[in-house]
N, C-alpha and C positions, 0 to 999 in steps of 0.2 A: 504494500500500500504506500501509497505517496500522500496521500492525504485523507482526511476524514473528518463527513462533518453534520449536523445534526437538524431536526425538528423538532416539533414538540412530540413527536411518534415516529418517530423517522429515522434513518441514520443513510447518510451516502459516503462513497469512498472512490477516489480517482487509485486507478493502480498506475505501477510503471510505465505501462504503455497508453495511458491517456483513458483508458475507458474508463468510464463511469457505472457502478453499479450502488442501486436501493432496494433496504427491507424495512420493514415496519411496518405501520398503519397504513390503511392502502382504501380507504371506504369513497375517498373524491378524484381520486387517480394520483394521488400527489405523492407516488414514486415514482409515477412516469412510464412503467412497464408493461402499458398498455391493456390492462385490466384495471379493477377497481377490488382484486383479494390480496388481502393483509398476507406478508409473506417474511418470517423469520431467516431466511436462505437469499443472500447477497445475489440480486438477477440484474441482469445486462438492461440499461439503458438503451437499448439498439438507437432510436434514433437520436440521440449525440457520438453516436460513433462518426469519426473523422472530424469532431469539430475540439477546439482545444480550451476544454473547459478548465477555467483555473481556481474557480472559489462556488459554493453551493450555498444556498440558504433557506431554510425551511420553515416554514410557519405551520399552523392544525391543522391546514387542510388544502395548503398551494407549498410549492418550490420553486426558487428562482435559483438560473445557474448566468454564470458568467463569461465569456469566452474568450481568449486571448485578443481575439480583435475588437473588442467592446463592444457586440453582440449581447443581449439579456432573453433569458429563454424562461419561459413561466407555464406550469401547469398545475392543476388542482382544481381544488373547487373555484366555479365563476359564475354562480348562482346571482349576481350584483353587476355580471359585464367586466 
């Protein structure tokens, strides 16, 4: 791991080679792994692969990620737009 970093239910982690992987609470999508089931077991972000994400931020029920070009990527709940 190269880095790692948290929600309020969440946990993500950049490995050596840039990918991104989250588990935790999973009920508005705000791991990002393309369901909405709560998952103990570190799963592949698939679509930030190839983008070079450098810092993660999680809140209850959305994440924001960062990306070396100054890119901001957001997913969860957006029940408010």
């Amino acid at each position: 791991m190269v880095n790692i970093f948290c929600g309020k239910e969440s946990s993500f982690c950049i490995n050596s080679k840039g990918s991104v992987y989250a588990w935790g609470l999973n009920n508005y999508g705000q791991l990002g792994i393309g369901h909405q089931l709560n998952t103990c077991t570190p799963t592949l972000i698939k679509e930030l692969e190839g983008i070079n994400i450098t810092s993660i931020a999680g809140g209850e029920h959305h994440t924001l990620a960062c990306a070396s070009d100054g890119k901001v990527y957001a997913w969860g709940r957006n029940d408010e737009g």
